[in-house]
N, C-alpha and C positions, 0 to 999 in steps of 0.2 A: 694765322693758321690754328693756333689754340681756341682760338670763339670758334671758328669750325669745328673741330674735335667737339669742344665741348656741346654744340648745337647740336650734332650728330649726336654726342650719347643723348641727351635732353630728350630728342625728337625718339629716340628709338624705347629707352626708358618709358615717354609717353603712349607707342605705339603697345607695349606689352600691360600698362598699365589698362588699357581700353579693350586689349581682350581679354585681361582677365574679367572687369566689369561686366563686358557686355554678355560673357562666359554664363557669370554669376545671375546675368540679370535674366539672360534664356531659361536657367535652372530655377530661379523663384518663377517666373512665367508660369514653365512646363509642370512645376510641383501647385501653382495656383487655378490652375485649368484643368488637373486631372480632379483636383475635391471639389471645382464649383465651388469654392470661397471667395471671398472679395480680396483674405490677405492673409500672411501668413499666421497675426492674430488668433483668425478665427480657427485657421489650422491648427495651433496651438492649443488653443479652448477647448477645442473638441476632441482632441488627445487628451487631454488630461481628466475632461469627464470620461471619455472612454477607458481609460486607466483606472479610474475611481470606480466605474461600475463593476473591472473587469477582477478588481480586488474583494468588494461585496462578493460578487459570485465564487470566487474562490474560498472565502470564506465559509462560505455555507456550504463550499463541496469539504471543507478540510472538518467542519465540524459534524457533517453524515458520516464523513469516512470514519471518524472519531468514533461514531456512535454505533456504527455498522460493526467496527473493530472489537466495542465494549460487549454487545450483543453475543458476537460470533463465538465470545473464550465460552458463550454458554450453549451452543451446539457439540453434538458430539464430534469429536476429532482423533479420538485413538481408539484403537479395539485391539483388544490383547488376548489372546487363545494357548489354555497350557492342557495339556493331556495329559494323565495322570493313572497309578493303577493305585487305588483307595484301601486296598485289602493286599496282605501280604499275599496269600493262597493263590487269588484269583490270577489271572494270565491276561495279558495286553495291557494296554491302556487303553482302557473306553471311558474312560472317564473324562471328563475335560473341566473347565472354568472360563468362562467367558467376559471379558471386559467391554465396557462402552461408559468411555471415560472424554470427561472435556478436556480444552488446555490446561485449567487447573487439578487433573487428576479426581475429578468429580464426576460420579455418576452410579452405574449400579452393575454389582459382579453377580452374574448366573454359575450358578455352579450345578452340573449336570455329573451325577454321580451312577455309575453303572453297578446293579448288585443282583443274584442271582433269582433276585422277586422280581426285577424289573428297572425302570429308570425312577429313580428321585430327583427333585430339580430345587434346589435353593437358591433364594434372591440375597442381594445384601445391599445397602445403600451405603457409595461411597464419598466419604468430604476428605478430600485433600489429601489421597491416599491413604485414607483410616476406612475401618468399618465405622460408620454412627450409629448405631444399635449394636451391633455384635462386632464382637473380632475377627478377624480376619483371616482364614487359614493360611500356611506355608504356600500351597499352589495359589490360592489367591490374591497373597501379595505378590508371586512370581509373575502371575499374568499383567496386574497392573504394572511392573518394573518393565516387564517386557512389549506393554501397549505400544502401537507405533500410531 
């Protein structure tokens, strides 16, 4: 009765061991007939150049980004607007100061001064939020503080 027992698990043991096989072998098939490969080999080979190519190409996207990023701090990206009355006497604020400044706080303040001859209009060129030629008036370092 025991050689039975045992022949029965043997036999059934063997019966699950052959579909997992045959499981496995439908799935290497079904995975070697969808790429047109001979094996899974070449399926392999050809992942791994495509891996390798797919890294190149990412490279050269990570180093434009790089460079597109380095470019861009030199566009303009803030502009800063302050109004201002320049003369105690005079009434309103027509006066203003104008910013167009980069990431690094560089570029050039207008300053549009209202007096009763007329408009005046001064440039100033800015590094780093300094005047580089001239100083920089009260309302003009306001506007750059306040650039968005």
């Amino acid at each position: 009765m025991i050689i039975y027992v045992g022949m029965f698990v043997v036999f059934v043991w063997l019966g699950i061991l052959t579909r997992l096989v045959l499981k496995t072998k439908a799935h290497y098939n079904n995975l070697i007939s969808r790429t047109k490969k001979h094996n899974i080999d070449e399926i392999l080979d050809e992942l791994l150049v495509i891996d390798k190519k797919t890294k190149e190409e990412l490279d050269v996207v990570k180093k434009e980004l790089l460079r597109e990023i380095k470019i861009s701090t030199l566009h303009i990206q803030k502009v800063g607007l302050i109004r201002f009355s320049p003369f105690e006497k005079t009434g309103g604020d027509k006066s203003f100061v104008v910013t167009f400044l980069n990431n690094e706080n560089s570029g050039i303040v207008i300053n549009f001064i209202h007096t009763h001859d007329g408009l005046r209009v001064y440039s100033k060129k800015v590094v780093r939020g300094k005047g580089e030629e001239f100083e920089l008036s009260e309302e003009e370092k306001k506007a750059i503080v306040n650039s968005h």
